[in-house]
VEXDREN-2710 file (C-alpha; in Angstrom, 1 decimal):
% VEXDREN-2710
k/r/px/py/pz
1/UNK/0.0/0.0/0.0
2/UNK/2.0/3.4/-1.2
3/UNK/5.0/3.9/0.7
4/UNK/4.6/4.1/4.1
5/UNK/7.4/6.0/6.3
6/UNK/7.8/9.1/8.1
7/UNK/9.5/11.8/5.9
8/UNK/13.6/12.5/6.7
9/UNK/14.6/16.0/7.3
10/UNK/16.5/15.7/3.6
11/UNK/12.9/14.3/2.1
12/UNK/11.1/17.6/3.7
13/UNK/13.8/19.5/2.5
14/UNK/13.5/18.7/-0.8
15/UNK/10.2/19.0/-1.4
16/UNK/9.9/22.3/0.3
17/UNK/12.2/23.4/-2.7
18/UNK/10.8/26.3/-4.4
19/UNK/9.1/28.4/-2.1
20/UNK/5.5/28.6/-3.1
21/UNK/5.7/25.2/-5.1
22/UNK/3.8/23.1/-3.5
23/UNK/4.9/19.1/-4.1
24/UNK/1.0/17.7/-3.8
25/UNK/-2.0/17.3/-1.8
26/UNK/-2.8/15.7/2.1
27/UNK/-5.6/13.9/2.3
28/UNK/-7.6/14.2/5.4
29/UNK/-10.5/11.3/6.5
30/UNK/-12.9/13.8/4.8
31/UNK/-11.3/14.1/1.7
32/UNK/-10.7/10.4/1.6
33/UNK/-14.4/9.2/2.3
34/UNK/-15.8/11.8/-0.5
35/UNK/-13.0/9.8/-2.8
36/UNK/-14.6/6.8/-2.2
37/UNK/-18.2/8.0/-2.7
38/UNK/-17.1/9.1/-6.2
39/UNK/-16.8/12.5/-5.1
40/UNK/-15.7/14.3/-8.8
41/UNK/-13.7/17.1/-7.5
42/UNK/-11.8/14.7/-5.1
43/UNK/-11.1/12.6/-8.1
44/UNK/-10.2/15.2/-10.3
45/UNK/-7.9/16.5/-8.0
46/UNK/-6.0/13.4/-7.2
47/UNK/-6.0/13.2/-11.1
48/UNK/-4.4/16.5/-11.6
49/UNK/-2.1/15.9/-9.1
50/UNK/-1.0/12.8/-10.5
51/UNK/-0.7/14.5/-14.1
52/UNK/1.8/16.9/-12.5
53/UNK/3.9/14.2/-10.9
54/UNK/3.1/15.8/-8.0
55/UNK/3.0/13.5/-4.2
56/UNK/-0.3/12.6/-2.7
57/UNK/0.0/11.9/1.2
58/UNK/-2.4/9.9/3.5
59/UNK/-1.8/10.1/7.2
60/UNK/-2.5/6.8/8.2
61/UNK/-4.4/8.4/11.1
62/UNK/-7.1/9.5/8.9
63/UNK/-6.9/6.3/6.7
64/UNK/-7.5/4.7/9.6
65/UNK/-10.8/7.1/10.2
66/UNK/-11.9/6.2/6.4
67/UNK/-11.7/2.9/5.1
68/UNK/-14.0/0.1/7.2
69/UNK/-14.0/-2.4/3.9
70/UNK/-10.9/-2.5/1.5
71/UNK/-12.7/-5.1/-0.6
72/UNK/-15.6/-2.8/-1.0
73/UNK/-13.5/0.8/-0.8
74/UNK/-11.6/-0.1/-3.9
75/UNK/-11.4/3.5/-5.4
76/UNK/-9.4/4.0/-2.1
77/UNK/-7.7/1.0/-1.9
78/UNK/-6.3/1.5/-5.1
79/UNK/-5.4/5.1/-4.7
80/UNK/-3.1/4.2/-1.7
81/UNK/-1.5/1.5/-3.6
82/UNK/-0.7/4.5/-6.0
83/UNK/4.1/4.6/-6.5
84/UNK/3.0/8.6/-6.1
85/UNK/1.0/8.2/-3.1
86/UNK/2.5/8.3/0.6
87/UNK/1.1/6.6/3.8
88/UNK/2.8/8.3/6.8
89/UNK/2.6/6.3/10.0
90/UNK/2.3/8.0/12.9
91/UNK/5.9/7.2/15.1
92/UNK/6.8/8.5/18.4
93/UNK/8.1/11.8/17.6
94/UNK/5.5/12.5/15.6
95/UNK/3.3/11.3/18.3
96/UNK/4.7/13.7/20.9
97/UNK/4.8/16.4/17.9
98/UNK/0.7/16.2/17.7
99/UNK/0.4/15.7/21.2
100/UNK/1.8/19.3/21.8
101/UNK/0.5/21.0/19.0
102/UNK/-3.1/19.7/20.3
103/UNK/-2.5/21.4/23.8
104/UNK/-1.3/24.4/22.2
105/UNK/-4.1/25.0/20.5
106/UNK/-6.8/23.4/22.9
107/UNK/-7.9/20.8/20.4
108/UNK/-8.4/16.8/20.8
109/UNK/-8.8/15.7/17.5
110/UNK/-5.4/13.6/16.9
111/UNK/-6.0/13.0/13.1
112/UNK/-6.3/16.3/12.3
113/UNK/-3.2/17.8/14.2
114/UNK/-1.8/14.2/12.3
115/UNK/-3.1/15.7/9.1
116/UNK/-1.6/19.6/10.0
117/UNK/1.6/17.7/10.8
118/UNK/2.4/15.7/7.3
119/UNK/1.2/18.7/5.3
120/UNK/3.7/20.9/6.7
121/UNK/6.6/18.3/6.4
122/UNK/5.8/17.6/2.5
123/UNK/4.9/21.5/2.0
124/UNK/1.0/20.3/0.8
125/UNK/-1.8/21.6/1.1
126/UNK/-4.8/20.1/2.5
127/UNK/-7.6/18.4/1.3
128/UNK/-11.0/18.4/3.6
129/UNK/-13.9/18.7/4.2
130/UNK/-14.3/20.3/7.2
131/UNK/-12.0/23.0/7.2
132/UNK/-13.2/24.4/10.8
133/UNK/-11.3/21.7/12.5
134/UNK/-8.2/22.1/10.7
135/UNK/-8.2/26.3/11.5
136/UNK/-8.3/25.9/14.9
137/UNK/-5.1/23.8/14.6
138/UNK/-3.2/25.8/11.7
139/UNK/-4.9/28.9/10.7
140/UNK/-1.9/29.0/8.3
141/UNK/-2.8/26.2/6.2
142/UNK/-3.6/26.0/3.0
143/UNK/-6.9/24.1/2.4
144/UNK/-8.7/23.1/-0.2
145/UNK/-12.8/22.4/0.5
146/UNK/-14.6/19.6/-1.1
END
């Protein structure tokens, strides 16, 4: 399923190259559910990503949150099979990253500081669909609505 790893310093480096070039999307459990509803602007998305050679990324977090039935989900399943797509585990440093970025900001919801977290790293934007959530943690970020 994609390649699953936490991204090196050298990796986030790399594709922070460029300032203002972003080097894909991150998909949140929003954006991941209306992909496997045959949401078209998801899908289109993910295509013109792909067409770019652009990175897709998929906190396993909010994979977790979104597929129940692989066999059923295969729109999903196949997407984070994808060579261009990215499943980032979360490991312990990670772990204690979201843990203090979540009592920072006063939130609780551990996917989406997850989500705020690997977007930074690969310099993405994110995809969702519930932006609210993801403001309180990073009133920064770039999001795109579906």
């Amino acid at each position: 399923m994609g390649r699953r790893h936490s991204l090196s310093r050298a990796t986030q480096k790399t594709r922070q190259k460029g300032k203002g070039r972003l080097s894909g999307v991150t998909l949140d459990a929003g954006a991941l559910i209306a992909l496997d509803r045959d949401d078209r602007r998801v899908i289109a998305l993910i295509a013109r990503t792909a067409e770019r050679g652009m990175r897709v990324t998929v906190p396993a977090t909010a994979l977790a949150q979104a597929i129940r039935n692989p066999a059923r989900q295969s729109r999903l399943a196949r997407m984070v099979r994808q060579p261009s797509t990215d499943v980032i585990a979360m490991q312990g440093p990670d772990a204690t990253a979201v843990g203090i970025m979540l009592a920072r900001t006063g939130t609780a919801d551990i996917v989406d500081a997850h989500v705020v977290l690997c977007a930074r790293r690969a310099g993405q934007s994110v995809v969702t669909s519930d932006p609210s959530d993801l403001r309180r943690i990073a009133p920064e970020m770039n999001l795109v609505v579906v």
